[in-house]
SEKOLPA-341373 format. One record per residue (C-alpha): x, y, z. Coordinates in steps of 0.001 Angstrom, whole numbers, plus 524288, in hexadecimal, padded with zeros to 5 digits. Example, Ala and Ser with C-alpha at 12.3 -4.5 7.8 and 13.67 -1.06 7.14 Angstrom:
BEGIN
{u 8300C	v 7EE6C	w 81E78}
{u 83566	v 7FBDC	w 81BE4}
//
This chain:
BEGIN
{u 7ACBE	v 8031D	w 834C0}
{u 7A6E1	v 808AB	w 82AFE}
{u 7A5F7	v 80151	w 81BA8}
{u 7A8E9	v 8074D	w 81032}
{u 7A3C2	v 7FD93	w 8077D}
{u 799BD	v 80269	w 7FDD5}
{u 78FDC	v 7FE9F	w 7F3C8}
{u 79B04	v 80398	w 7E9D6}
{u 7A55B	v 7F9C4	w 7F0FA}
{u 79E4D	v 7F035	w 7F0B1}
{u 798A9	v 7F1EF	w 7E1D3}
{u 7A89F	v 7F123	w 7E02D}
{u 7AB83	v 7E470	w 7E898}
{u 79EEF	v 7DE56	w 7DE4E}
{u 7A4DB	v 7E3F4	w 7D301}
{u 7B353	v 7DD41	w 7D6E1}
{u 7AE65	v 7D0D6	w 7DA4E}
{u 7A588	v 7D004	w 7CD4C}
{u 7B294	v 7D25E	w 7C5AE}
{u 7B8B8	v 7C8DF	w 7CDAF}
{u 7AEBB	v 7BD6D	w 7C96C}
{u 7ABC8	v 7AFA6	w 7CE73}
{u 7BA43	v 7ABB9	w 7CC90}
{u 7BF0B	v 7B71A	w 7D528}
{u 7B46A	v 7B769	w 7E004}
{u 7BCB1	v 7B36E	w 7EB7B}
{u 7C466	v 7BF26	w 7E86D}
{u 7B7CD	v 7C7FA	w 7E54F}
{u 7B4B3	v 7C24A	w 7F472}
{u 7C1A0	v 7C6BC	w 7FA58}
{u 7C0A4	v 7D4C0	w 7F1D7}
{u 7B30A	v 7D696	w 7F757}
{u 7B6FB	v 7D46B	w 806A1}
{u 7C26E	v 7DC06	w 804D2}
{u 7BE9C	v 7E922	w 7FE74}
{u 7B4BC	v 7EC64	w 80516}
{u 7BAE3	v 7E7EC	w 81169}
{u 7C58C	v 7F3A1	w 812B6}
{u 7B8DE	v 7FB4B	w 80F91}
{u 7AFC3	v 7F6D0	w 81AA1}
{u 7BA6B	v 7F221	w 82319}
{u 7C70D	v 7FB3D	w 8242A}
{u 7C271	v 8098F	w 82092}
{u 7BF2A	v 8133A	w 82B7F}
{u 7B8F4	v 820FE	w 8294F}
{u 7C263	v 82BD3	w 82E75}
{u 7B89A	v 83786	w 83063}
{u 7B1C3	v 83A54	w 82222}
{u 7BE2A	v 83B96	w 8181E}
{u 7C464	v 830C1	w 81CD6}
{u 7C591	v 82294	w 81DF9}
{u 7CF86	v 81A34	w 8257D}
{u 7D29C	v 80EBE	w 8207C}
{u 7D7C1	v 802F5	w 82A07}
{u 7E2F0	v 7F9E7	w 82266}
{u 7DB2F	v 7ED4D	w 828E2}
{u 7DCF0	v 7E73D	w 83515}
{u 7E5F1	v 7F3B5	w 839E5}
{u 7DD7C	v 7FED7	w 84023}
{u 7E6C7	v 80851	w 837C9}
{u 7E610	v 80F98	w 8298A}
{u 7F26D	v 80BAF	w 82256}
{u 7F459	v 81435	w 816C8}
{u 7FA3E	v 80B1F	w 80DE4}
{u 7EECC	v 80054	w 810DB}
{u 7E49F	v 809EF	w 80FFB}
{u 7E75F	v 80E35	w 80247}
{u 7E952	v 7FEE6	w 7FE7A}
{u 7DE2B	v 7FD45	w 8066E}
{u 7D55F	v 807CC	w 7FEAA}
{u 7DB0B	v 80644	w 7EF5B}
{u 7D2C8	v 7FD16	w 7EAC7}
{u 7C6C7	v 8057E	w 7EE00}
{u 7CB74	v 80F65	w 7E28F}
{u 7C4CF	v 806D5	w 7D95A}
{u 7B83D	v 8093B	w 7DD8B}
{u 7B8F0	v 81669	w 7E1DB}
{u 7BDB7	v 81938	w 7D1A4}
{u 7AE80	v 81809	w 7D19D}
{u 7A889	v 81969	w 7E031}
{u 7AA7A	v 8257E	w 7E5BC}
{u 7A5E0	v 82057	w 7F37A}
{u 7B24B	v 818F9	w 7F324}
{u 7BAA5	v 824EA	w 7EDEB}
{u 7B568	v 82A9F	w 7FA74}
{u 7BA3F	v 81FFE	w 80177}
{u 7C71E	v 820D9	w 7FC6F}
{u 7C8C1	v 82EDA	w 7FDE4}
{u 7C409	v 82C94	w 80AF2}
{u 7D070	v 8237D	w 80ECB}
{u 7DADF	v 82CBD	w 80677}
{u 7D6AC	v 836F8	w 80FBC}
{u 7DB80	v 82E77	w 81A56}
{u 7E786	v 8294B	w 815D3}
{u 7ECA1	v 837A8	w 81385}
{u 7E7F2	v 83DE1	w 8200E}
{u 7F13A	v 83250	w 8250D}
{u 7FBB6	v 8350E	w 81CF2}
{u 7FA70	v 84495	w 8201F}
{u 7F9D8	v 8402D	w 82F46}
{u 807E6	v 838BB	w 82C3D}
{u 80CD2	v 833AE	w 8205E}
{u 8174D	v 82B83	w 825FF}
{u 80D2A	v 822B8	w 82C0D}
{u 80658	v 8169A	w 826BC}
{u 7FABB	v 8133D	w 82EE2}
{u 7F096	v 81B3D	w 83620}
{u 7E45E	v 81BD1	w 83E14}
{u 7D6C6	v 81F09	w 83CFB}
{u 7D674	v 829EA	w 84708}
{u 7E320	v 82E6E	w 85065}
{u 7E29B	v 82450	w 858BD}
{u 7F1BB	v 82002	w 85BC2}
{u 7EDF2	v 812AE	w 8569B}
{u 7F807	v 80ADB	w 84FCF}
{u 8067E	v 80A0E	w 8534C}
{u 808ED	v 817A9	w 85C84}
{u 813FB	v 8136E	w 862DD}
{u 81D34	v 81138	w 856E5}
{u 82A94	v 81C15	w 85721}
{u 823CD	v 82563	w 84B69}
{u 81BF0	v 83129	w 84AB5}
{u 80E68	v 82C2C	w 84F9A}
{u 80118	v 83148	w 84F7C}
{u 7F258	v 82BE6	w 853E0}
{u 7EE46	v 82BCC	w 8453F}
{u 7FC39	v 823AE	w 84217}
{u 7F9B5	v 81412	w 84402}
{u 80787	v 81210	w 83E19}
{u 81118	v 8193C	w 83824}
{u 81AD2	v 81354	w 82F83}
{u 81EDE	v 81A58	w 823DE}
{u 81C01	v 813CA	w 81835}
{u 81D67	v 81B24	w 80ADB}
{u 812D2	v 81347	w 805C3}
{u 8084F	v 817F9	w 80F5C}
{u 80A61	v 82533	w 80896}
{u 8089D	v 82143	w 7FBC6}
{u 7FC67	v 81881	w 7FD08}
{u 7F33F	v 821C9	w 800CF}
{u 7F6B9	v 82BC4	w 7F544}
{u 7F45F	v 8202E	w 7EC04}
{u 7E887	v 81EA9	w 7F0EC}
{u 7E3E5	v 82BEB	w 7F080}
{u 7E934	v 82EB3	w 7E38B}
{u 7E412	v 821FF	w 7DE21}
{u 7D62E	v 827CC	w 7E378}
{u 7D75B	v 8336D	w 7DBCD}
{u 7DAB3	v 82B05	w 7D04E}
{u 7CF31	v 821FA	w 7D30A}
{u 7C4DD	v 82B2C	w 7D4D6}
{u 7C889	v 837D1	w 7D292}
{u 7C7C2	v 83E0B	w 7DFA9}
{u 7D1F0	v 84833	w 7E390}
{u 7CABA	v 84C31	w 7EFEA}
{u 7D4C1	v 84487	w 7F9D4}
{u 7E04A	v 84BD0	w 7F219}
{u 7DE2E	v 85461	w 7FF4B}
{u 7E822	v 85ED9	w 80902}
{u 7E839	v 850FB	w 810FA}
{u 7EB68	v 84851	w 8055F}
{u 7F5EC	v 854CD	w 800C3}
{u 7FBB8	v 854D4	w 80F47}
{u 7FCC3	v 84702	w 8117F}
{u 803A5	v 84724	w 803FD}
{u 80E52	v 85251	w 80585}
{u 811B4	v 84A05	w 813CF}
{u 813CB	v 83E8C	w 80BBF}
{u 81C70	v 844DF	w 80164}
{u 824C8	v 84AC6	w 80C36}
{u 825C8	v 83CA7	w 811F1}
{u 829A0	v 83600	w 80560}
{u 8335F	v 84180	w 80343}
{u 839EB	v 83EB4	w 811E6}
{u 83A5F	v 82F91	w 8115C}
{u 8435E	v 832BA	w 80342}
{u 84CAA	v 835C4	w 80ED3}
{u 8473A	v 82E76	w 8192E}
{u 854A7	v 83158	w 820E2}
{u 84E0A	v 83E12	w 8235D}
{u 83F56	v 83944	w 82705}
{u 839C7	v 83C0C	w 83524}
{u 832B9	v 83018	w 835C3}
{u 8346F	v 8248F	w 83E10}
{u 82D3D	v 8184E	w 842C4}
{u 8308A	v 80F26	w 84CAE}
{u 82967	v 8046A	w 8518E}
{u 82E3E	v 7FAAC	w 85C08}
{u 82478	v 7F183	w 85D9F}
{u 81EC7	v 7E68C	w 8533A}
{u 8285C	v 7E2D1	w 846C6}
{u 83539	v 7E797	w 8434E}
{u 82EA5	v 7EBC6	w 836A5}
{u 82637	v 7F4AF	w 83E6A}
{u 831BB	v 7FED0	w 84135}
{u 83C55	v 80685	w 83B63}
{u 84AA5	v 80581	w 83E47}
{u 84EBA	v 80FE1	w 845A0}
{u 841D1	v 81623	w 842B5}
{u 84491	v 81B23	w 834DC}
{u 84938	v 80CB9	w 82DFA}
{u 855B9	v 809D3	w 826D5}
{u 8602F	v 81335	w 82087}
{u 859DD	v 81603	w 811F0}
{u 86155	v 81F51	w 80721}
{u 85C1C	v 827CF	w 7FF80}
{u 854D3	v 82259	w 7F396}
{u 849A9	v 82B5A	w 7EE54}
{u 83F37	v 8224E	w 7F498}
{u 838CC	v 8248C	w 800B0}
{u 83ABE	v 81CE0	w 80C78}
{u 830B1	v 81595	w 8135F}
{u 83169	v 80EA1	w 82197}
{u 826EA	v 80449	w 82061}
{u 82035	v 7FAB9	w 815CC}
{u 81382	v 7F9E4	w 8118A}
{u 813F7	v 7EE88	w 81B80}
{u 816DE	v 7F8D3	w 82571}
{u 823C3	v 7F171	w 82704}
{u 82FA6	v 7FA77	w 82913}
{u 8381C	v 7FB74	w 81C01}
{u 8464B	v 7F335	w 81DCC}
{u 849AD	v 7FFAF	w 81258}
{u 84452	v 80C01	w 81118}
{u 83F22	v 80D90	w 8034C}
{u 83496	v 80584	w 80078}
{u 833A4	v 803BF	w 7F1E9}
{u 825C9	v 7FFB4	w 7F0B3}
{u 822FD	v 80B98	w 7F7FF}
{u 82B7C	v 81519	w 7F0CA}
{u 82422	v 80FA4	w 7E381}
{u 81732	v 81330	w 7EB34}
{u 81CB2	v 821B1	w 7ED73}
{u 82072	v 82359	w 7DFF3}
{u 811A5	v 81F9F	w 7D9E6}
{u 80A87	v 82723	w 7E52E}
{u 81412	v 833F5	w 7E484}
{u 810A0	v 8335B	w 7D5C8}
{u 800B6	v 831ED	w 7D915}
{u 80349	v 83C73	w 7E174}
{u 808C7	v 844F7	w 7D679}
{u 7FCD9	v 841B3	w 7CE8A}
{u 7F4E8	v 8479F	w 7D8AF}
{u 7FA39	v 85423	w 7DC58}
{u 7FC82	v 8553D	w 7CBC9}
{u 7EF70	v 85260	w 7C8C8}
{u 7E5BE	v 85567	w 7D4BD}
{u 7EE60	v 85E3C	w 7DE8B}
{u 7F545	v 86613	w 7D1D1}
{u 8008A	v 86437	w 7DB71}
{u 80B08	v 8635F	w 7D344}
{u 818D7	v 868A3	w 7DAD0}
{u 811C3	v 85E7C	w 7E298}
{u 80EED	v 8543A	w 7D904}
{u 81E1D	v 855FB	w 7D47E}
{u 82326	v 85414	w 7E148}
{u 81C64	v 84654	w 7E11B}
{u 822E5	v 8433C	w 7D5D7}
{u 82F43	v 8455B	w 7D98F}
{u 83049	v 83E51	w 7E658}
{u 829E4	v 83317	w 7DEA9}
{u 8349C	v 83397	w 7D327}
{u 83F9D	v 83411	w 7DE8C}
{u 83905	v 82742	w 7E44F}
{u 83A0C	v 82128	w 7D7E9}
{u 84532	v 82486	w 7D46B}
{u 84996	v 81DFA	w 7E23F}
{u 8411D	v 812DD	w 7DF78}
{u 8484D	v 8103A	w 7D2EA}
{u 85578	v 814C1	w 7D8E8}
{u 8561B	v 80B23	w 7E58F}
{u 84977	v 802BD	w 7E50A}
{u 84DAF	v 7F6AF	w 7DD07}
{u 855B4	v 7EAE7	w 7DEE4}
{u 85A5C	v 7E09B	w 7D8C3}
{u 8520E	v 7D28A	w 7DBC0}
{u 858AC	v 7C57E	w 7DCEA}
{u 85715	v 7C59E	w 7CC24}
{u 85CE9	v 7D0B1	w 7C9BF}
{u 851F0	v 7D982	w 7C7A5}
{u 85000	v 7E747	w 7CB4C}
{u 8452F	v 7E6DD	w 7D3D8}
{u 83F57	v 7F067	w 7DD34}
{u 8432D	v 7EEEA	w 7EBD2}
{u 8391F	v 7EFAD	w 7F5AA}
{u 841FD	v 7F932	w 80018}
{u 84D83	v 7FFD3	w 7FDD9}
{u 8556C	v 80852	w 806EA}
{u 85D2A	v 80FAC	w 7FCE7}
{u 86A6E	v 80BF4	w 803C6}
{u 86A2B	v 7FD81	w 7FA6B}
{u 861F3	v 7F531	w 800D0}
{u 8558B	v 7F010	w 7FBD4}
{u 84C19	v 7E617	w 7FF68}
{u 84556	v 7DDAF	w 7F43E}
{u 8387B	v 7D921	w 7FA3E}
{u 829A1	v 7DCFD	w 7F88A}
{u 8201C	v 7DF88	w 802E8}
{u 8111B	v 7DA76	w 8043E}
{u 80E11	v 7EA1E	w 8077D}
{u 80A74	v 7F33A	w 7FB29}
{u 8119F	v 7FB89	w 7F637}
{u 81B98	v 7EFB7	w 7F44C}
{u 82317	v 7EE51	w 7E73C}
{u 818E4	v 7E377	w 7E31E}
{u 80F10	v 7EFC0	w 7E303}
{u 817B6	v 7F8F0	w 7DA89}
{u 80D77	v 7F705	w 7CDCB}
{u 802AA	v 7F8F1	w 7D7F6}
{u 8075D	v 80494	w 7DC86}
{u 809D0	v 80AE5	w 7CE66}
{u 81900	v 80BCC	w 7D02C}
{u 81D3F	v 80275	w 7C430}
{u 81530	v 7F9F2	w 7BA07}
{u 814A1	v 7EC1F	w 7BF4B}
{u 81BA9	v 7E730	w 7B078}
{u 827F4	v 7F08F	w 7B5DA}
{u 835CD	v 7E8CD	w 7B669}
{u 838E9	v 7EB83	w 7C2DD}
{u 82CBA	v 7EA50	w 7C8E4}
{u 82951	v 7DCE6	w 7C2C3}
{u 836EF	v 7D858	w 7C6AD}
{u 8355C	v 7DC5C	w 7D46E}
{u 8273A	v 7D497	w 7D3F6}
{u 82E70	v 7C834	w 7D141}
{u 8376D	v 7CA2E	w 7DBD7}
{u 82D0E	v 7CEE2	w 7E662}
{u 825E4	v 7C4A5	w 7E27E}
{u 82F2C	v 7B9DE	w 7E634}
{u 838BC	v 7B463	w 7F04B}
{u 8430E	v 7BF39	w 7EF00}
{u 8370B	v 7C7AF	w 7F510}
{u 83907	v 7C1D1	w 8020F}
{u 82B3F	v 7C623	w 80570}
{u 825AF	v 7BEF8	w 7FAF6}
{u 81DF7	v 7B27D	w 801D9}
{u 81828	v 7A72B	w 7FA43}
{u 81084	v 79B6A	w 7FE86}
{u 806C6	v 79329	w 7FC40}
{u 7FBDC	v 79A43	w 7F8C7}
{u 803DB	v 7A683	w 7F233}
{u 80E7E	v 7ADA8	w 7F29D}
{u 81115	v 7BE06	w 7F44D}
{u 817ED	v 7C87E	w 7FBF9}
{u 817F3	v 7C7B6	w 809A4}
{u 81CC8	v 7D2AA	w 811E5}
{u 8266A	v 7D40E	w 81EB6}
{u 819F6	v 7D903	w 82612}
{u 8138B	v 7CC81	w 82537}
{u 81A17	v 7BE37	w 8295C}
{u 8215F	v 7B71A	w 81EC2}
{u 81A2B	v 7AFF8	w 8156D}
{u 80DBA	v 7B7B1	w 81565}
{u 80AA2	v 7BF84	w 807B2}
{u 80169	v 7CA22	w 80663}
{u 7F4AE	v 7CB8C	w 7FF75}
{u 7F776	v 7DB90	w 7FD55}
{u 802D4	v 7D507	w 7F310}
{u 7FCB2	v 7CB1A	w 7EE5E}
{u 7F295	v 7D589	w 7E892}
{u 7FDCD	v 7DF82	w 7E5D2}
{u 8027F	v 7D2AD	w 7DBB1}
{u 7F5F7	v 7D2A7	w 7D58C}
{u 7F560	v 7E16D	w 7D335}
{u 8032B	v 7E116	w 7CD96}
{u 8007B	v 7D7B1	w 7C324}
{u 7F962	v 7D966	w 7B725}
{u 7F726	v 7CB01	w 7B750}
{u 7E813	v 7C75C	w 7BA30}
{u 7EBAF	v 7B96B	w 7BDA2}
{u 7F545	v 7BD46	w 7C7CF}
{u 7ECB3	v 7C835	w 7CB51}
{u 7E1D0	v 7BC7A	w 7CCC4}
{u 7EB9C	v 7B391	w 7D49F}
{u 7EF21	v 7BDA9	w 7DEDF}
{u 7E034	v 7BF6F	w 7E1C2}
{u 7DF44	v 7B1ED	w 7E32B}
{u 7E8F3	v 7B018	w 7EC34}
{u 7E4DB	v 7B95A	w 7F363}
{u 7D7BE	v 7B4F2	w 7F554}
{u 7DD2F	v 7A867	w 7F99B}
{u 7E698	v 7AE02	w 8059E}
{u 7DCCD	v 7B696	w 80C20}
{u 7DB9C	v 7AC4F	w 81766}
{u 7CF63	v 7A9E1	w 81685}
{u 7CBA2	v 7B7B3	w 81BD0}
{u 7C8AC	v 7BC6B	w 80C95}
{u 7CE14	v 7C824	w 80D89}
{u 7DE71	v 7CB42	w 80C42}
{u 7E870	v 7CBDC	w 817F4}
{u 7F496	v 7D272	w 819D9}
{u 7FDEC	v 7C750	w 81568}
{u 7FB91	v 7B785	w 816F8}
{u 80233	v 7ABB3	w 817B6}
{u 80766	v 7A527	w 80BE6}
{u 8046D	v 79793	w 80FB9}
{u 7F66D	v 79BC5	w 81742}
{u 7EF5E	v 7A77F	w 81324}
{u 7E757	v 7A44C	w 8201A}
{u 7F4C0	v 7AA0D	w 82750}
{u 7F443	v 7B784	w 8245D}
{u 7F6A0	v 7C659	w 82911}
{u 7EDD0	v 7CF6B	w 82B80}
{u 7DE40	v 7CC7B	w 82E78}
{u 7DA45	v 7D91E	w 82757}
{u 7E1E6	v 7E09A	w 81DFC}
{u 7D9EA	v 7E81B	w 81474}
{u 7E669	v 7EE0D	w 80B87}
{u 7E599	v 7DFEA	w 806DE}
{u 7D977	v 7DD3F	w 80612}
{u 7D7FA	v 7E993	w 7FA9B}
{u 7E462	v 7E429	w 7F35E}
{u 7DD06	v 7D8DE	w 7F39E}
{u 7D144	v 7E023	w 7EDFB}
{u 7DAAA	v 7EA56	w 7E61F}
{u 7DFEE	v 7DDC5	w 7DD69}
{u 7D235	v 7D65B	w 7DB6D}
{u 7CDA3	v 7E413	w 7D6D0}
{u 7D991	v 7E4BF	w 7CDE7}
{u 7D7E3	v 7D856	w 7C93A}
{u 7C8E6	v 7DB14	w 7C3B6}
{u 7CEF9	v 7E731	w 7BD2F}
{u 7C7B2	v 7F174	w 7C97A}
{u 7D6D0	v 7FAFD	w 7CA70}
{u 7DA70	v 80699	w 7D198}
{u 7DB3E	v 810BE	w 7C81B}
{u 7E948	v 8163B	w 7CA18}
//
């Protein structure tokens, strides 16, 4: 395996855990195991413009965990080009996957027929899993747009990057009508969640969003249009427009962007609220467009916790504050608490167990230091003695938890601790 920790990364772990101080130094501790662990730990090279990038203890390059996986590194690379090269090393990957097949979430280092061949979709040996989920098309443009805005490079703006792109336009376009879509995905083995109905989910209407079959959990949607990832669309389609405005001087292109992302708003505003158990106009977390709605939040990012994060409302909006309250409670009924905490869980994990990748998101959604300082603590205290961050655990016994080695959490970990000592993603 080869490390990709450097004299620069670690000059960065010293500089975060001197702003961190005596009083913070078990997180410092947990910050410097876990940064430069995805680093030395879960990067591959792919040939010499690439890198691979394993989501932990699954042999596979997810495309929504990589670019959770890699954000945090933007800071340093505003000032390390070694690390720019890094990054630009990984966005190379993520959109020769998503030029292989945009529909599909998870991949692997060489075209091996690893992963889950046998499932009723269109399979290939590069594909370790493919269930469509809108938000693996949007994460990697963030991240390569949030490179260019970082550093400055344009370089990975490339045909591959510009293919990759025009596929994923014309699959956001078809899942508007997802009646009309040629995909599939059928699997008849492990959890009901794992499959489709029929193959192509439940009867939606048409709403302006686009449909998606699976979570960020890689759970199947019970309705079609995820509204966390529909909010996701409309921020990236509008990054996009930035770039083919101001790098590609693309801008039929650029205009094209802006219109699919105005007719997902406009759906998101149309069908994507409900009313909670107060009242309130609140945003739902699935729709279908036919009238039914589900009011929950998800562990996963993008989840409607995350909407601030992801740059789709301010986190002082109405709506958004009064669907924070309601997450954030019993009427979510994926919101755990216990004895040492409480948070969103997820229907991927058992009952009862929250998730550290939440617990951060509710420190980088508040503008509250003290919270942001009581999150960190709290999760320092549930790593299970491991000192690094899990998947979910239990609320009763952090020592119960999910997932040995899961580095997407381990970097929210490291992405709030860095937001707390005022080190940001420039955006």
């Amino acid at each position: 395996m080869t490390s990709y920790v450097t004299p620069a990364v670690q000059g960065f772990v010293d500089q975060v855990r001197t702003l961190c101080g005596r009083s913070h130094a078990d997180w410092a501790d947990i910050f410097a195991r876990t940064f430069t662990d995805t680093l030395a730990n879960a990067m591959k090279p792919d040939g010499p413009d690439r890198i691979f990038v394993l989501t932990g203890d699954i042999p596979a390059m997810w495309q929504r965990d990589t670019t959770a996986q890699i954000r945090p590194y933007l800071v340093l690379a505003q000032t390390d080009t070694g690390m720019a090269d890094i990054i630009s090393r990984v966005v190379q990957r993520l959109f020769f996957n998503m030029d292989h097949d945009p529909y599909a979430n998870a991949f692997n280092l060489k075209a091996n027929y690893a992963g889950h061949q046998s499932d009723a979709t269109t399979m290939t040996p590069w594909i370790w899993e493919r269930k469509y989920e809108l938000d693996s098309l949007c994460y990697p443009v963030q991240l390569a747009y949030l490179l260019w805005r970082n550093t400055g490079r344009t370089d990975h703006f490339d045909a591959q990057f510009q293919a990759a792109i025009k596929k994923m336009i014309h699959v956001i376009r078809t899942e508007q009508h997802h009646e009309t879509s040629p995909y599939r995905f059928e699997r008849t083995e492990d959890r009901p969640e794992d499959t489709l109905i029929d193959g192509v989910g439940r009867p939606v209407g048409y709403t302006g969003m686009s449909w998606s079959g699976f979570r960020p959990s890689d759970d199947a949607c019970v309705y079609g249009y995820l509204v966390p990832a529909n909010m996701f669309a409309v921020v990236v389609l509008r990054q996009l427009a930035d770039i083919y405005t101001d790098v590609l001087k693309d801008t039929a292109s650029a205009a094209d962007f802006l219109q699919l992302a105005q007719e997902i708003q406009d759906g998101i505003d149309q069908y994507g609220t409900v009313k909670n158990a107060a009242g309130e106009t609140i945003y739902a977390y699935e729709v279908d467009g036919l009238g039914n709605a589900l009011v929950m939040d998800d562990g996963n990012v993008p989840n409607l916790l995350s909407a601030p994060y992801l740059g789709y409302v301010e986190a002082s909006d109405t709506v958004y504050q009064d669907t924070r309250r309601t997450i954030l409670s019993p009427e979510n009924p994926y919101y755990y608490k216990g004895r040492v905490g409480g948070g969103l869980g997820s229907p991927h994990t058992p009952p009862h167990y929250i998730w550290p990748i939440a617990l951060a998101m509710e420190g980088l959604t508040t503008a509250d230091r003290t919270e942001k300082a009581a999150y960190l603590d709290l999760l320092t205290r549930t790593t299970g003695g491991t000192g690094m961050m899990h998947e979910s655990f239990q609320v009763n016994d952090p020592t119960q938890y999910t997932r040995e080695w899961f580095s997407w959490a381990n970097m929210m970990f490291c992405e709030l601790v860095m937001d707390y000592v005022d080190l940001r993603v420039r955006q």
